[in-house]
ROSE-4610 file (N, C-alpha, C; in Angstrom, 1 decimal, always signed):
// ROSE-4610
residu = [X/X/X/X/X/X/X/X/X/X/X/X/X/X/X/X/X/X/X/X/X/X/X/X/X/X/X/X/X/X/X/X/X/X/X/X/X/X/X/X/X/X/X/X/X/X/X/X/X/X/X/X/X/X/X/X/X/X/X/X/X/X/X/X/X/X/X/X/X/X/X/X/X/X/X/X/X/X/X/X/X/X/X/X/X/X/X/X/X/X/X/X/X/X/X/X/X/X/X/X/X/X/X/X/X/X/X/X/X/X/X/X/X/X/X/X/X/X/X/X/X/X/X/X/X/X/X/X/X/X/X/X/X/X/X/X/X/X/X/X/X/X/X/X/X/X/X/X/X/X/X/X/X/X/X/X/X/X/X/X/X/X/X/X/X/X/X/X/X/X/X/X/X/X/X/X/X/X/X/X/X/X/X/X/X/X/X/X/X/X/X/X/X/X/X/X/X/X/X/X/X/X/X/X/X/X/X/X/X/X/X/X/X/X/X/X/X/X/X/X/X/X/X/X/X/X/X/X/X/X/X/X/X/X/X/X/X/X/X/X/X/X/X/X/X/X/X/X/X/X/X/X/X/X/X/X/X/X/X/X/X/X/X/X/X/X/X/X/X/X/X/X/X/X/X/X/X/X/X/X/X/X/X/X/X/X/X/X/X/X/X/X/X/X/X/X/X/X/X/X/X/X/X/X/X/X/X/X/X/X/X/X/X/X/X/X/X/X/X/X/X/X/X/X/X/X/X/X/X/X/X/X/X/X/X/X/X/X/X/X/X/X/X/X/X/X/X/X/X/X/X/X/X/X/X/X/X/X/X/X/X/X/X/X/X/X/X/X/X/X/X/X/X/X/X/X/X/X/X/X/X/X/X/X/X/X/X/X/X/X/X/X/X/X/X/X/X/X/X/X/X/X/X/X/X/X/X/X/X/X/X/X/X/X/X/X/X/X/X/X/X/X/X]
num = [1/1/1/2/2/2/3/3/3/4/4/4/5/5/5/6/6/6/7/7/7/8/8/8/9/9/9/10/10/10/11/11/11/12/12/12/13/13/13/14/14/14/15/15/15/16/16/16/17/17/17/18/18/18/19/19/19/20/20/20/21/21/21/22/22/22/23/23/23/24/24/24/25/25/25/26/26/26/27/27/27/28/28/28/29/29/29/30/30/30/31/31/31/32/32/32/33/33/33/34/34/34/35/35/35/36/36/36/37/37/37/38/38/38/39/39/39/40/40/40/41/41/41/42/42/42/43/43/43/44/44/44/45/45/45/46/46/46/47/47/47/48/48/48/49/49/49/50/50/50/51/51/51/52/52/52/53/53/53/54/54/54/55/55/55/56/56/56/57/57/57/58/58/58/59/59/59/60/60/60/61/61/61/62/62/62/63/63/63/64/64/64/65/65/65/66/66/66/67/67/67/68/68/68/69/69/69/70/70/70/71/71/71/72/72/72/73/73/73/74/74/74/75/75/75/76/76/76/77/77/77/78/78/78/79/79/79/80/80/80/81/81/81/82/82/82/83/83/83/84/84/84/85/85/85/86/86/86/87/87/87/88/88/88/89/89/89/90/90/90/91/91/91/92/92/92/93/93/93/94/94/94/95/95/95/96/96/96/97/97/97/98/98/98/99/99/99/100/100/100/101/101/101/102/102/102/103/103/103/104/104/104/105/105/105/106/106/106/107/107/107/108/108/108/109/109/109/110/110/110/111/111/111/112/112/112/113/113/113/114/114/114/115/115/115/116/116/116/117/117/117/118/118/118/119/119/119/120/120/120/121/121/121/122/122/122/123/123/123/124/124/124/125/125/125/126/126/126/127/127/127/128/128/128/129/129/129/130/130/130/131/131/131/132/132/132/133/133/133/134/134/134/135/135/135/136/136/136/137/137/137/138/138/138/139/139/139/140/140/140/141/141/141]
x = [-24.3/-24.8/-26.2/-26.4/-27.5/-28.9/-30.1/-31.1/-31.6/-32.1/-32.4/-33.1/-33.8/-34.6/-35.7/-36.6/-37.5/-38.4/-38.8/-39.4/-38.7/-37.5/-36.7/-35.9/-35.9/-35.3/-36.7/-37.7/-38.9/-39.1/-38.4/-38.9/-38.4/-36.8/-35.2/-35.5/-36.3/-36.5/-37.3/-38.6/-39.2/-39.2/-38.1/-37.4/-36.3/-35.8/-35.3/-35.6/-37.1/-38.1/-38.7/-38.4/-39.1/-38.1/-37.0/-35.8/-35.8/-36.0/-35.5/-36.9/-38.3/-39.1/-39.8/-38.9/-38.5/-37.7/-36.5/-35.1/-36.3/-36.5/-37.0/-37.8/-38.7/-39.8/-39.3/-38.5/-37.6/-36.8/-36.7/-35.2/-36.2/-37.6/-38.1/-39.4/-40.0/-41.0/-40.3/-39.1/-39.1/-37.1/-36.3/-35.0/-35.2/-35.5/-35.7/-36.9/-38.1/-39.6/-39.1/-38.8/-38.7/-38.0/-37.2/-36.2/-37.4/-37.7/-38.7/-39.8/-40.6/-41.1/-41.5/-40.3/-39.4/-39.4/-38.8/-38.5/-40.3/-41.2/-42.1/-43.4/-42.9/-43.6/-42.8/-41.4/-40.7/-41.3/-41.9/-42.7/-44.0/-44.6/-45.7/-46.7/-46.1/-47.0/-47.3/-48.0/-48.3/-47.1/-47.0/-45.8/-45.4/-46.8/-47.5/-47.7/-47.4/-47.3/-48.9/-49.8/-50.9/-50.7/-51.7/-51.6/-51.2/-51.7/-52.0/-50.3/-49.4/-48.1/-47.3/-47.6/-46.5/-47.1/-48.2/-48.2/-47.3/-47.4/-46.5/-45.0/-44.8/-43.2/-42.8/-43.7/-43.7/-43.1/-43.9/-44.1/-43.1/-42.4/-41.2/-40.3/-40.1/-39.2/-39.0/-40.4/-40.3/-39.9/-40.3/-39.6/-37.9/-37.3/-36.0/-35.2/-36.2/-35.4/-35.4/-36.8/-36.5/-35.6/-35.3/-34.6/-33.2/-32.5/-31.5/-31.1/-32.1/-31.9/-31.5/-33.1/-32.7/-31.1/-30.4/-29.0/-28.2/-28.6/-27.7/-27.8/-28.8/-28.8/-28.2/-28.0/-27.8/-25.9/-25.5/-23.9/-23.1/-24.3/-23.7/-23.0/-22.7/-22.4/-20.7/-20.7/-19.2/-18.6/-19.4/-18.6/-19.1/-19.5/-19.6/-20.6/-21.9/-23.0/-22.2/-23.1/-22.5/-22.8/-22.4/-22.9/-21.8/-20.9/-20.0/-20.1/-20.8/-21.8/-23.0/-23.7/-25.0/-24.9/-23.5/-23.1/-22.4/-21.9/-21.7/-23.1/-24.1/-25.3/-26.2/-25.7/-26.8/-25.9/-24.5/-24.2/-24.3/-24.3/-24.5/-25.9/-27.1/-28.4/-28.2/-27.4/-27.2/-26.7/-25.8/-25.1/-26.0/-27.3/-28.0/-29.1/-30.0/-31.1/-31.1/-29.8/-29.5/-29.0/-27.4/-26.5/-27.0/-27.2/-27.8/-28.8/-29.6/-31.0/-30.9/-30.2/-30.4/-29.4/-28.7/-28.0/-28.7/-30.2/-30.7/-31.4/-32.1/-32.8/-31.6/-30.6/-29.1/-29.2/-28.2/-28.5/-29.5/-30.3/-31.4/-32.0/-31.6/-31.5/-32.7/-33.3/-34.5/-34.2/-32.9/-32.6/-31.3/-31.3/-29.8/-28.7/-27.0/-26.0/-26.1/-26.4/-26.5/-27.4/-29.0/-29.7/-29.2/-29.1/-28.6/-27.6/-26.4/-25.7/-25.8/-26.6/-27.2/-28.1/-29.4/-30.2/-29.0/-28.0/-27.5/-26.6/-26.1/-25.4/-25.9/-27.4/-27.8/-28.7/-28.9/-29.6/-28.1/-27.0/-25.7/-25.8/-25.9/-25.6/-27.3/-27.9/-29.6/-29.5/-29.3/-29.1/-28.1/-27.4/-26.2/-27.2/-27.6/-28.3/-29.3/-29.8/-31.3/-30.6/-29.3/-29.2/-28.5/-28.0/-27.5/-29.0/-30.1/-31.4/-31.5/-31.8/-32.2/-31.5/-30.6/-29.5/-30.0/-29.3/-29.9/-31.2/-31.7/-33.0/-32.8/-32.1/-31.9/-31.1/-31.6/-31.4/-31.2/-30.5/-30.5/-31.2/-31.3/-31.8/-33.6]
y = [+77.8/+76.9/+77.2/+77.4/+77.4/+76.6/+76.3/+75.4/+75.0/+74.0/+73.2/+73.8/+73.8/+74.5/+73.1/+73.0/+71.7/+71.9/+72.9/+72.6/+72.4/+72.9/+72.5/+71.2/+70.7/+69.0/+68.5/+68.6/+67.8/+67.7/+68.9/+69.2/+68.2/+68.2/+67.8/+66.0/+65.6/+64.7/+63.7/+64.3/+64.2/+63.6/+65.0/+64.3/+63.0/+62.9/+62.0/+60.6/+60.4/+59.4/+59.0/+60.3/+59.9/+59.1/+59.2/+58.7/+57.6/+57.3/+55.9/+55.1/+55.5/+54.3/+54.2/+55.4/+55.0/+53.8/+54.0/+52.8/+51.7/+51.5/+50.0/+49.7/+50.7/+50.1/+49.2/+49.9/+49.0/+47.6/+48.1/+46.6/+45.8/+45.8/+45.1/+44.6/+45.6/+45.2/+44.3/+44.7/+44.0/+43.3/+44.4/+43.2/+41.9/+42.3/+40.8/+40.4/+40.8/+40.5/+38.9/+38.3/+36.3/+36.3/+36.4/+36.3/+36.7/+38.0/+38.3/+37.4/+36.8/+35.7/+34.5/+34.3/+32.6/+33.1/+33.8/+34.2/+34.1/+34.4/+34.9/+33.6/+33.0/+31.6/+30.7/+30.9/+29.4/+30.2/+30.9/+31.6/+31.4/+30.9/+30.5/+31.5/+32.8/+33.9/+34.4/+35.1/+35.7/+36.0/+35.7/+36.5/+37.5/+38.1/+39.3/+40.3/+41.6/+42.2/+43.1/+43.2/+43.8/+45.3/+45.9/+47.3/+48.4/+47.6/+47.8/+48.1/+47.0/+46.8/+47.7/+47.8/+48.3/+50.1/+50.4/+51.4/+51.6/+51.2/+50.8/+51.2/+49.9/+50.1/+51.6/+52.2/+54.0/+54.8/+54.1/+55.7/+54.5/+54.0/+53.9/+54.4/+54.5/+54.8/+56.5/+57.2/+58.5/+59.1/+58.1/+58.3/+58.1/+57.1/+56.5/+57.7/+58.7/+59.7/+61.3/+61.5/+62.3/+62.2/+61.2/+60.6/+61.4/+60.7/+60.7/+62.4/+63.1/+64.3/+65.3/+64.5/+65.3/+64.8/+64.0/+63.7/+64.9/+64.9/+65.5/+67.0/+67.5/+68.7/+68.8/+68.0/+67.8/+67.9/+66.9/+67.1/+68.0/+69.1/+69.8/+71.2/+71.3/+72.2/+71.9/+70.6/+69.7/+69.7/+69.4/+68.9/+69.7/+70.6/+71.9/+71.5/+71.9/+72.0/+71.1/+70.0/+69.8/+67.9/+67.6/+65.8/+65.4/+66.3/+64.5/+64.7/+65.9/+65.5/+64.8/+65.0/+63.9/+62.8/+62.6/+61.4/+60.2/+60.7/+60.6/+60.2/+61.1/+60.6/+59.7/+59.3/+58.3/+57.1/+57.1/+56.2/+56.0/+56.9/+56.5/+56.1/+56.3/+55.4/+54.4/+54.1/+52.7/+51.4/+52.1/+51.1/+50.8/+51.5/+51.5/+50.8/+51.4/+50.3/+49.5/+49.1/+48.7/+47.4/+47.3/+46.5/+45.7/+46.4/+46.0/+45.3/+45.6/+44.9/+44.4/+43.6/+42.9/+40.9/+41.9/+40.9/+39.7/+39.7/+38.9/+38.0/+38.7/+37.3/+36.6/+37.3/+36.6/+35.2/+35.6/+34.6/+33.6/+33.7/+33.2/+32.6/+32.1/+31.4/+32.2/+33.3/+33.8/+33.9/+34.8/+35.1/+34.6/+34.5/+33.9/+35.1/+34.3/+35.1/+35.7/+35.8/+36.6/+37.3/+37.4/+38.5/+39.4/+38.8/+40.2/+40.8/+40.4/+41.7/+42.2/+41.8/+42.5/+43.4/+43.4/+44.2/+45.5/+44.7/+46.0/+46.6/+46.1/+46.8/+47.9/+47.7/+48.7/+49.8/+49.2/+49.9/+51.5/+50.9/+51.9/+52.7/+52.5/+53.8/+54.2/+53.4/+54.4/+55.3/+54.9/+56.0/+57.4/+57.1/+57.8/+59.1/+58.5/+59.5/+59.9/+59.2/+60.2/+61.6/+60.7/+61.7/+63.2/+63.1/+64.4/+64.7/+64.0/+64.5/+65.6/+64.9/+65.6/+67.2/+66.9/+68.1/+68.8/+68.7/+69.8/+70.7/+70.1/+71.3/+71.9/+71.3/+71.7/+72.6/+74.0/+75.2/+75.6/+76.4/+76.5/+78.1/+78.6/+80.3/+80.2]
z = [-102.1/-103.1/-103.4/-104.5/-104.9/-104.7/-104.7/-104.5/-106.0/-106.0/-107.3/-107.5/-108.9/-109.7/-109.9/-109.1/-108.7/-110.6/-110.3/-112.1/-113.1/-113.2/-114.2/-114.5/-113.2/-112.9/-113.1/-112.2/-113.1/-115.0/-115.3/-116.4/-117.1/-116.8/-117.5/-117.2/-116.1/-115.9/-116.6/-117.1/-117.9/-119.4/-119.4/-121.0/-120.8/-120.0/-119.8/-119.9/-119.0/-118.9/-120.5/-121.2/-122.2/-123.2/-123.0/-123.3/-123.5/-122.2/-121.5/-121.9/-121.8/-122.3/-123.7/-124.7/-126.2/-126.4/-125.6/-126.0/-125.3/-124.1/-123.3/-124.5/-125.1/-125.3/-126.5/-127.6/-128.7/-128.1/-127.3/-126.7/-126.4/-125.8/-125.4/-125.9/-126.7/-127.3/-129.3/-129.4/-130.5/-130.2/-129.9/-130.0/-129.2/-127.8/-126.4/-126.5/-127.4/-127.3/-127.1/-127.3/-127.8/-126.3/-126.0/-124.9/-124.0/-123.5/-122.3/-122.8/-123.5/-123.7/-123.1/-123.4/-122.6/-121.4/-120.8/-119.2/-118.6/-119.6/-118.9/-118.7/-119.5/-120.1/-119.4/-118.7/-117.6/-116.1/-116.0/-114.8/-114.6/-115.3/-115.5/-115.9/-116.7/-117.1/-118.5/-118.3/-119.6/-120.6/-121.7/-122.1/-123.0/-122.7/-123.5/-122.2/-122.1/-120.7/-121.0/-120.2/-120.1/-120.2/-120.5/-120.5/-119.6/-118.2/-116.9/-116.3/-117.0/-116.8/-117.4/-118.9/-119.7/-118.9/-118.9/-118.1/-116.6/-115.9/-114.7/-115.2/-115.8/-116.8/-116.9/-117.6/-118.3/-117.0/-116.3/-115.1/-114.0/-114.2/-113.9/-114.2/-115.8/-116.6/-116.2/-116.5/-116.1/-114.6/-113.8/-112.5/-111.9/-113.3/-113.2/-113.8/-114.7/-115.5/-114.3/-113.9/-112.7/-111.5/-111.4/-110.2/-110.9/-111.9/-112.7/-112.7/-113.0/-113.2/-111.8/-111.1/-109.4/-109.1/-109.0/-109.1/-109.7/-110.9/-112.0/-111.4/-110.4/-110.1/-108.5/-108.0/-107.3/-106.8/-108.1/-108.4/-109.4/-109.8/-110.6/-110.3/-108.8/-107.9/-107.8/-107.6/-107.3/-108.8/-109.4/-111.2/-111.7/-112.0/-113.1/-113.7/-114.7/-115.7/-117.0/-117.5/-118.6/-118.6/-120.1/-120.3/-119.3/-119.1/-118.2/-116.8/-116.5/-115.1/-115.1/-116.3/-116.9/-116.5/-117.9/-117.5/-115.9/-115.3/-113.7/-113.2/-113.2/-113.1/-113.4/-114.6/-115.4/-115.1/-114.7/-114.4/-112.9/-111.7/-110.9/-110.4/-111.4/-111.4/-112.1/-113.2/-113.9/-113.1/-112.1/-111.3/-109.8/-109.3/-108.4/-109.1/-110.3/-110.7/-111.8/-112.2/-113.4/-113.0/-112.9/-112.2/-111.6/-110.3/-108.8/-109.0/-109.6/-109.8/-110.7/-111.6/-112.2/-111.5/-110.8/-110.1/-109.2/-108.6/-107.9/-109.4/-110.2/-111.3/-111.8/-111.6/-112.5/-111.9/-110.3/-109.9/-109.6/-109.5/-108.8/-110.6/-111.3/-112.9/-113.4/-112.9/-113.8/-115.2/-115.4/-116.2/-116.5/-118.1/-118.5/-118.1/-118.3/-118.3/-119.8/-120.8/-122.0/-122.0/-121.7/-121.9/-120.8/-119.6/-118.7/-119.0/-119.6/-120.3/-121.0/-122.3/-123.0/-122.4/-121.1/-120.4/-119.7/-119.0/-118.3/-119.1/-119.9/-121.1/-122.4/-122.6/-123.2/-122.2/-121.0/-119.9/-120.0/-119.8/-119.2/-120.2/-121.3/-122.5/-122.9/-122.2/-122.5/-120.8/-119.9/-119.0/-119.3/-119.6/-120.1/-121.2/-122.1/-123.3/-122.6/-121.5/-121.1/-120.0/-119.2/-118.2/-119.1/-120.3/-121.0/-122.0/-121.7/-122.8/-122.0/-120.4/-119.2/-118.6/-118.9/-118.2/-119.4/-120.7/-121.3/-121.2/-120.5/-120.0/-118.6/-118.2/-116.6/-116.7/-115.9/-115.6/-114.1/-113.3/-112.4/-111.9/-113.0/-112.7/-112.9]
């Protein structure tokens, strides 16, 4: 078995991240802007996210897309090079920080039953497009 190609998964990763906090930033700064709002204002907070944050946010996103890709390099030995190993990947981080974590604000009334499927629902097919942005650059030579 071959060893990862650590630069190239960083790389692949990267683009990935950048993927992922193009779509957030749309879903969130303008579709759910009103909705993340309210959630943010029945918390007693700002409901304007500081700079400090939406930075944070970023270099999450870019670390949710490295992650996704180290995976993707990881399973591409078992399932062959290609989007529906991507894919496999982007869904097995969609269902670890997606799903999963959205399931405690569910409950716990932070969050309504409609924005969170709309959240983990566009989360599954924005994972999905970053983990095949990703792979396309991932190389193993």
């Amino acid at each position: 078995m071959q060893k990862i190609n650590a630069q190239r998964a960083i790389l692949g990763g990267l683009v990935a991240g950048l993927v992922i906090n193009v779509i957030e930033g749309v879903m969130h700064g303008v579709v759910l802007a009103k909705a993340d709002a309210d959630v943010m204002t029945s918390l007693n907070r700002s409901p304007s996210g500081s700079g400090g944050q939406i930075a944070a946010l970023n270099a999450w996103g870019f670390a949710l897309g490295i992650v996704t890709i180290l995976l993707y390099a990881s399973i591409r030995p078992r399932f062959g090079a290609g989007p529906k190993t991507a894919v496999r990947a982007g869904l097995f981080v969609w269902a670890g920080a997606s799903a999963l974590g959205a399931a405690v604000p569910l409950i716990t009334g932070i969050y309504r039953v409609d924005i969170t499927v709309i959240n983990v629902g566009y989360e599954l097919a924005m994972l999905c497009v970053a983990a095949i942005a990703g792979a396309a650059v991932y190389k193993e030579e």
